[in-house]
N, C-alpha and C positions, 0 to 999 in steps of 0.2 A: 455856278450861278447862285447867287443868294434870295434866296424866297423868304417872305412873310406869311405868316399864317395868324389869319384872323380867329378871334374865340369860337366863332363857329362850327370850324372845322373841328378843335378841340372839346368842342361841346358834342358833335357830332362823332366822335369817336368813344368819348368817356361814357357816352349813355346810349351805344348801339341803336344808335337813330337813324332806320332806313326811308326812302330807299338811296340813302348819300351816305351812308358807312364805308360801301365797298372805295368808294373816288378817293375817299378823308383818309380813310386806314392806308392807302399807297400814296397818297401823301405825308403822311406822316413814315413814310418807310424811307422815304428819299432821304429819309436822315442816315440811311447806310449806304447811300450811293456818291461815290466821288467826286462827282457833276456836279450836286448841290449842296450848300449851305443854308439849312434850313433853321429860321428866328422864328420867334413868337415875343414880346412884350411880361411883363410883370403881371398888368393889368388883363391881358388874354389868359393867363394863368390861374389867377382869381376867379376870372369867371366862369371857367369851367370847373376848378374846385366846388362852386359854389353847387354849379350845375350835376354834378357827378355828385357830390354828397347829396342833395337831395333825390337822387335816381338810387343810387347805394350804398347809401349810411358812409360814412366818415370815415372807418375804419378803413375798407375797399378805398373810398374816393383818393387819399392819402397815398392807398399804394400805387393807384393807377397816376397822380399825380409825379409821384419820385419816380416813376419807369419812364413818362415823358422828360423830366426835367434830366435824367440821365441822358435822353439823343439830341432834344432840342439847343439851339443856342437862344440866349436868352437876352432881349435888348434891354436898353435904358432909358428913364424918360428923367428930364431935370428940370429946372425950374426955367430954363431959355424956352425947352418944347412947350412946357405944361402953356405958356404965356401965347407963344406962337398956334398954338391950338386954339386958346380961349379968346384970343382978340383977332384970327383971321374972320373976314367978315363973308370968304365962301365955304367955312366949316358950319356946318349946323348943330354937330354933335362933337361936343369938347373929346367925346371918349375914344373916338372913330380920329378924330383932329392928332390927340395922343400915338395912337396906335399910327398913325401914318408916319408923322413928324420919327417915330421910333425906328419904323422900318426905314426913313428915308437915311436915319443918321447910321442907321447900319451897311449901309449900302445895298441894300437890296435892288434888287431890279423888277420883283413882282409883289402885288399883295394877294393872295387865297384869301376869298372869302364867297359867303353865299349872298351876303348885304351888297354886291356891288355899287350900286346906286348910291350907297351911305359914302364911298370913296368917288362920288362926283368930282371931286375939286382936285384929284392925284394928279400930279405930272407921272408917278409911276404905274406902270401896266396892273389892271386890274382886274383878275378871272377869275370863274369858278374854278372846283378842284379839276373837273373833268375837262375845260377846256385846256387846264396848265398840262393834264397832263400828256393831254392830247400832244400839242404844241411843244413841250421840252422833256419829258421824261420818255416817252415812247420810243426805243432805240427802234432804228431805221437799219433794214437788212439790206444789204448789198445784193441788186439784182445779179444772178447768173451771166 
C-alpha cells in the first residue's frame, strides 16, 4: 500500500514533539515493512528541514534529514499539479493543493497528516497517524 505523509508528521518526528512522537516515529518505520510504500513530496521535506533546523541547528537537522531521505520515497510536483492546485476552486491552500495532487500522482491510497481538515477536497482517504495505523499496519493474530 502506498501512504503519504504530510510535513507534520515529519516535523513531528525531527523535533521530538509529543504527545504524537510515539504514532509519527511507527509511521515513519513502515518504511521497513513490505506492506507499505511510504512518500512524502519535496516540499514536506522543506518543511521540516526548516523546522528541525531551528529546533537543532543545521548541522543535526541535515543529518536527521539524509536518514529520512535514505527510507522515504520521494514524489514530484510539475507545472500540470502546481496549476491544478492553484486554480481548483475547492483547494484553499495551494501548498496542501501541492502536496495532494503529489500524493495522488504517485498513487497512493492514503494521506497522514494531523491537518486533516486542510485535505477537505481529497478523493483520497485521509487520517491521522494513530488512526492509519490502527486500520493497516496493526498485524491481526489468528485467533486459536
Amino acid at each position: 500500500m502506498r501512504v503519504f505523509l504530510d510535513a507534520n508528521i515529519l516535523v513531528t518526528v525531527l523535533c521530538n514533539e509529543y504527545p504524537r512522537l510515539t504514532a509519527c516515529s511507527r509511521m515513519l518505520s513502515l518504511c521497513d515493512d513490505p506492506r507499505f510504500e511510504v512518500f512524502t513530496s519535496p516540499i514536506c521535506i522543506a518543511i521540516a528541514a526548516y523546522f528541525a533546523e531551528k529546533k537543532n541547528g543545521r548541522k543535526l537537522a541535515k543529518k536527521k534529514i539524509s536518514i529520512l531521505l535514505d527510507k522515504l520515497r520521494i514524489t514530484t510536483i510539475d507545472e500540470a499539479m502546481t496549476k491544478e492546485a492553484a486554480l481548483n476552486k475547492k483547494i484553499d491552500d495551494v501548498e496542501d493543493g501541492l502536496q495532494y495532487y503529489s500524493a495522488l500522482r504517485a498513487e497512493c491510497k492514503s494521506i497522514v497528516t494531523y491537518d486533516r481538515n486542510d485535505f477537505h477536497f481529497s478523493e483520497l482517504e485521509v487520517l491521522d497517524a494513530e488512526q492509519f495505523l490502527l486500520k493497516y499496519a496493526v498485524r491481526k493474530t489468528a485467533k486459536p
